[in-house]
PAZAPA-4460 file (N, C-alpha, C; in steps of 0.05 Angstrom, whole numbers, plus 32768, in hexadecimal, padded with zeros to 4 digits):
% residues 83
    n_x    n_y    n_z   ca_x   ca_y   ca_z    c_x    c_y    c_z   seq   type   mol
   7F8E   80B5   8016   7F9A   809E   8023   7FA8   80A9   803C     1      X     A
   7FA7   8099   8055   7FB5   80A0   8069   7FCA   808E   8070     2      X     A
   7FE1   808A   8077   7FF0   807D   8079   8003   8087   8094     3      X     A
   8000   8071   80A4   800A   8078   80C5   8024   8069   80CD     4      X     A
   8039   806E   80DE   804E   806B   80E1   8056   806C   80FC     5      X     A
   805D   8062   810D   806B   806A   812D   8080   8077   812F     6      X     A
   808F   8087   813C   80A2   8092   813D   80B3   808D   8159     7      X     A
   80C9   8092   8153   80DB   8086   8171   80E9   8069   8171     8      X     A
   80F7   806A   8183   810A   804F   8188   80F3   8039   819C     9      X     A
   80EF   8029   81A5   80EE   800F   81A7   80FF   7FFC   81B7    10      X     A
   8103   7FFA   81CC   8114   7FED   81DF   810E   7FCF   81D8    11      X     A
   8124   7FB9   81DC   8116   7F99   81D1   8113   7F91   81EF    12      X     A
   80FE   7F8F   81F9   80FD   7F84   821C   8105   7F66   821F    13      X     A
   811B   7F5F   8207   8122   7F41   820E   813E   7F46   8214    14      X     A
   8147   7F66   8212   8166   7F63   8208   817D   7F5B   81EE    15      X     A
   816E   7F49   81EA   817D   7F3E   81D2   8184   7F56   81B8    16      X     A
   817D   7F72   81B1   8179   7F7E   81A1   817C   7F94   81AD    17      X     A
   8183   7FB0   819B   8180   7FC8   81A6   8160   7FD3   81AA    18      X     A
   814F   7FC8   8193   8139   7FC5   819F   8136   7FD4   8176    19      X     A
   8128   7FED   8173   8119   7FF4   8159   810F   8005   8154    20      X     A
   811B   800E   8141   8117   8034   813F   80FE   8037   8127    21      X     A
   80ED   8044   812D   80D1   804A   811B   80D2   805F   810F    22      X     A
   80D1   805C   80F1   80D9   806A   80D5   80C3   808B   80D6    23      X     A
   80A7   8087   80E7   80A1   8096   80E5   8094   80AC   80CB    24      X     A
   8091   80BE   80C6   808A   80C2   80AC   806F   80BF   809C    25      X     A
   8056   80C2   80AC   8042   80BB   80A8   803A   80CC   8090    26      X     A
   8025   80CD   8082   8013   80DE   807B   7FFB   80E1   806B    27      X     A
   7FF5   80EE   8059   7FD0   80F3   8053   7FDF   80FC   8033    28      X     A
   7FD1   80E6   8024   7FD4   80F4   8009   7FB4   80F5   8002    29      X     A
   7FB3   810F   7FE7   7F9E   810B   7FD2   7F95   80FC   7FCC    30      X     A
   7F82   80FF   7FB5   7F75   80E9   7F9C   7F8C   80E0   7F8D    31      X     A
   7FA5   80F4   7F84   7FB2   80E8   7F6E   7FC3   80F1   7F7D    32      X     A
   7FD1   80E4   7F97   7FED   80DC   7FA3   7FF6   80F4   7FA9    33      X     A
   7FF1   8109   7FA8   8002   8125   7FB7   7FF2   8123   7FD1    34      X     A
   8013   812D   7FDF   800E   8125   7FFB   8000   8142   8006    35      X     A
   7FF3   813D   8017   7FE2   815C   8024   7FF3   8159   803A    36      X     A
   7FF8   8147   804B   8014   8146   8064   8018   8139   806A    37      X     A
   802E   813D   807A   8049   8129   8086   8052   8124   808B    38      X     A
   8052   811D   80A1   8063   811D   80BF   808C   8113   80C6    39      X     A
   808F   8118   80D5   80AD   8115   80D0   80B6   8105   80D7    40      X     A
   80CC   80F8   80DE   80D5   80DD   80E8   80DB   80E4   80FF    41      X     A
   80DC   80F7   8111   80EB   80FA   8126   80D5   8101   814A    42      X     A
   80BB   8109   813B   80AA   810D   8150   808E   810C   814C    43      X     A
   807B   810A   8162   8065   80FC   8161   8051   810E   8153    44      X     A
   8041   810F   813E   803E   8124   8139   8017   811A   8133    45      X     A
   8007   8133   8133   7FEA   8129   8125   7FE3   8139   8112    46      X     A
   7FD9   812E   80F9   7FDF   813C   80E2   7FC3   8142   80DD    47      X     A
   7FB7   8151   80DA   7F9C   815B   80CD   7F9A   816D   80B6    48      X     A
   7F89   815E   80A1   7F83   816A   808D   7F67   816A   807E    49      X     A
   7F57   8187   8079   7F3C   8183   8075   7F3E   817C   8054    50      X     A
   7F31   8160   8050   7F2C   815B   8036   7F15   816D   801E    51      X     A
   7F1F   8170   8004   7F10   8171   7FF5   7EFE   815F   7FE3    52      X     A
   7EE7   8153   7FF2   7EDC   8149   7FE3   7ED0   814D   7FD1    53      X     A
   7EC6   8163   7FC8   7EC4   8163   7FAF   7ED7   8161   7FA3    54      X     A
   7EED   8165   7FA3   7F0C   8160   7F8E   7F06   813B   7F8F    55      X     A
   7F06   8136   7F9F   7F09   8114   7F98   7EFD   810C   7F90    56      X     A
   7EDB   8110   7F8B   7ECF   8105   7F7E   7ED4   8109   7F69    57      X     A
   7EDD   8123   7F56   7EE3   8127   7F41   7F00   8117   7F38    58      X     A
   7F0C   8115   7F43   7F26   80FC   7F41   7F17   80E3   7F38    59      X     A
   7F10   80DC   7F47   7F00   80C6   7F48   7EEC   80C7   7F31    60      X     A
   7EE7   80D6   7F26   7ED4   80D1   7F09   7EDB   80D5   7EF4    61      X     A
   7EF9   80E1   7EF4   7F07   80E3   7EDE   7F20   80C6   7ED9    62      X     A
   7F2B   80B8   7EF5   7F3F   80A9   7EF1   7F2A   8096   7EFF    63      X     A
   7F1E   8083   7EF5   7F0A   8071   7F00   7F1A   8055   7F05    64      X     A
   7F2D   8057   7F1E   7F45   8040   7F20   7F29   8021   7F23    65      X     A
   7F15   8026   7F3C   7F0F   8009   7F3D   7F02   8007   7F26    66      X     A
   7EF4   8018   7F12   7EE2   8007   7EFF   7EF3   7FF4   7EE4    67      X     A
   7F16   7FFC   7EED   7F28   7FE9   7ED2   7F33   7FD8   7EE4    68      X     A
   7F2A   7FD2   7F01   7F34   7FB8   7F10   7F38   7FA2   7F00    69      X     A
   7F46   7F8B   7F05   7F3C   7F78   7EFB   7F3E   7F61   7F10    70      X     A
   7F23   7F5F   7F16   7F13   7F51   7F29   7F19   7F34   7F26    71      X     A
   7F18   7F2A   7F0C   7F1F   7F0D   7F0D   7F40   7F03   7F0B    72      X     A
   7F4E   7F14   7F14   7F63   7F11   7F21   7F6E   7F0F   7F3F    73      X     A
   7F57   7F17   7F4D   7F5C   7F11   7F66   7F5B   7EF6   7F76    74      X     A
   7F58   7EEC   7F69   7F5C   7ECD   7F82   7F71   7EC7   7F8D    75      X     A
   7F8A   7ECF   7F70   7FA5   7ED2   7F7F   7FAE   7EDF   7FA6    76      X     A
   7F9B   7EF1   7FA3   7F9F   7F09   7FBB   7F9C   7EF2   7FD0    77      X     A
   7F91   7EDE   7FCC   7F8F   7EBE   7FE7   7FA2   7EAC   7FEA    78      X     A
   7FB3   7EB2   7FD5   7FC2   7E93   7FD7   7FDA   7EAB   7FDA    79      X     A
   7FED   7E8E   7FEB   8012   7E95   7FEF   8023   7E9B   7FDB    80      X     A
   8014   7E8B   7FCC   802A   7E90   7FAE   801D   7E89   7F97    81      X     A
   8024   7E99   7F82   8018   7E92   7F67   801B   7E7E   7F5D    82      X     A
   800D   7E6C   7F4E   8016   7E56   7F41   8020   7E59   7F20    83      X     A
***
């Protein structure tokens, strides 16, 4: 999984606000959530990491997350609120 983040402050060009500081902190995890990297909050950074695919497929055939989905639960994912 990759997960991306901006970094830096944010001026509000209306004035009204100091404007908005970006948490920053991006990064690249595994099959099973350990992170391979991860960038910092303070500067722009590009993170590269060569995957093991063969490790993931083997993740993936041992912890088989979509085949215990449960599919006829999703209609919810459409509507605003549950009934």
């Amino acid at each position: 999984m990759i997960s991306c983040n901006r970094v830096g402050h944010e001026s509000d060009p209306s004035g009204h606000s100091s404007g908005i500081q970006f948490w920053g902190n991006s990064f690249i995890a595994g099959p099973q959530g350990e992170f391979l990297a991860q960038a910092n909050n303070i500067d722009e950074q590009i993170l590269v990491v060569e995957v093991d695919q063969k490790r993931s497929e083997n993740v993936r055939r041992i912890w088989p997350f979509l085949r215990d989905r449960r599919i006829d639960h999703y209609s919810d994912l459409t509507k605003i609120y549950r009934d």
